[in-house]
N, C-alpha and C positions, 0 to 999 in steps of 0.2 A: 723741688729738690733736684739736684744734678751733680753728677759724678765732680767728687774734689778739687779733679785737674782739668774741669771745664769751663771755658771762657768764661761763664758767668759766674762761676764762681767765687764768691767777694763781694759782688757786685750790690751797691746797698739795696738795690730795686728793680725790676723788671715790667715791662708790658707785657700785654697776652700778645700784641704785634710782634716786638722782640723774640719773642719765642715761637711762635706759629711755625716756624720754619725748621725748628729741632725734629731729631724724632721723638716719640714719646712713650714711655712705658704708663700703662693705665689700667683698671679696672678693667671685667669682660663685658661690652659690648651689651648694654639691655641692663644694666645695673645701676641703682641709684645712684652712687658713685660718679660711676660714668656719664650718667645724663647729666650731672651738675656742671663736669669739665665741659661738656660735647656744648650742651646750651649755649654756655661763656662764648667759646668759641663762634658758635655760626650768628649769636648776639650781635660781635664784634664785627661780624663781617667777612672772618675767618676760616681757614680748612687750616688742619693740622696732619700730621700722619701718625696714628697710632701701630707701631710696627709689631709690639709685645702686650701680650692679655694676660693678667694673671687675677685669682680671687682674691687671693690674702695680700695685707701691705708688704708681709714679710720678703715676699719672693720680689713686689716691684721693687724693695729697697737693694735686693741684692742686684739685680739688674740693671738699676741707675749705678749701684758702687763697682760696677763688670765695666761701664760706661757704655752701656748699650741703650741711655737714651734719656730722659728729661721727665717728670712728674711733675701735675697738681697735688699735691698732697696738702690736708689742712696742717698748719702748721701747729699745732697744741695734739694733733694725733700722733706726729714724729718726729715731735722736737727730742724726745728721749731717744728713739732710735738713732738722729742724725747724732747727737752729742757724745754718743758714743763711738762712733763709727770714725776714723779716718778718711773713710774713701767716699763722704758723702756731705754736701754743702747744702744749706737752705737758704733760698734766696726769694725776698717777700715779691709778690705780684699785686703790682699799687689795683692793677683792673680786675683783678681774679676773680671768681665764682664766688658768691656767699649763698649762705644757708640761714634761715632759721629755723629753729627747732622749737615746737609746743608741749607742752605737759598737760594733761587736763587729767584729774580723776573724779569720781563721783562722791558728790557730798557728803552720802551715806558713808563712806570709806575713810578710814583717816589719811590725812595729805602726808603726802612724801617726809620725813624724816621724824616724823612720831613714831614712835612702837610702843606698843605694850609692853606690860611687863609680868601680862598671865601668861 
């Protein structure tokens, strides 16, 4: 994510290279989150500058729409925020951080989208 009126903004694709250089607004420091971006990062070969820490997405989104800086952000968590916003662009990062995520419950239990109806 990066402020409307900023170079890359448009732009159909980015590298973590291309952007290493920006500042960045991010998660605080020690947070799942931020271990995802921070990973990608030194992966690559990379140092970035994180200038701004905040917990919630809410306040980086204001911060990158202030233009005070550049985000990882998953894009399916702030696609709604960006689409709303004028003052904010998303722009895909072909090398970016992935995730997976597991679900596991126990047999005894009924699985995810059953419910009773006692």
């Amino acid at each position: 994510m990066v402020p409307a009126g900023h170079r890359l903004a448009g732009a159909a694709r980015v590298t973590l290279e291309e952007i290493a250089e920006e500042t960045f607004v991010d998660f605080v420091a020690g947070t799942p989150a931020r271990a995802q971006s921070d990973k990608a990062f030194a992966a690559a070969g990379l140092v970035r500058e994180v200038a701004y820490e905040a917990g919630v997405v809410e306040l980086i989104t204001r911060l990158i729409g202030r233009g005070l800086g550049v985000a990882l952000l998953p894009s399916a968590f702030i696609r709604p925020l960006a689409a709303d916003d004028p003052e904010l662009a998303l722009v895909p990062v072909v090398d970016g951080p992935h995730r997976v995520e597991y679900l596991a419950w126990s047999r005894f239990a009924r699985p995810p989208g059953r419910c009773s109806t006692s």
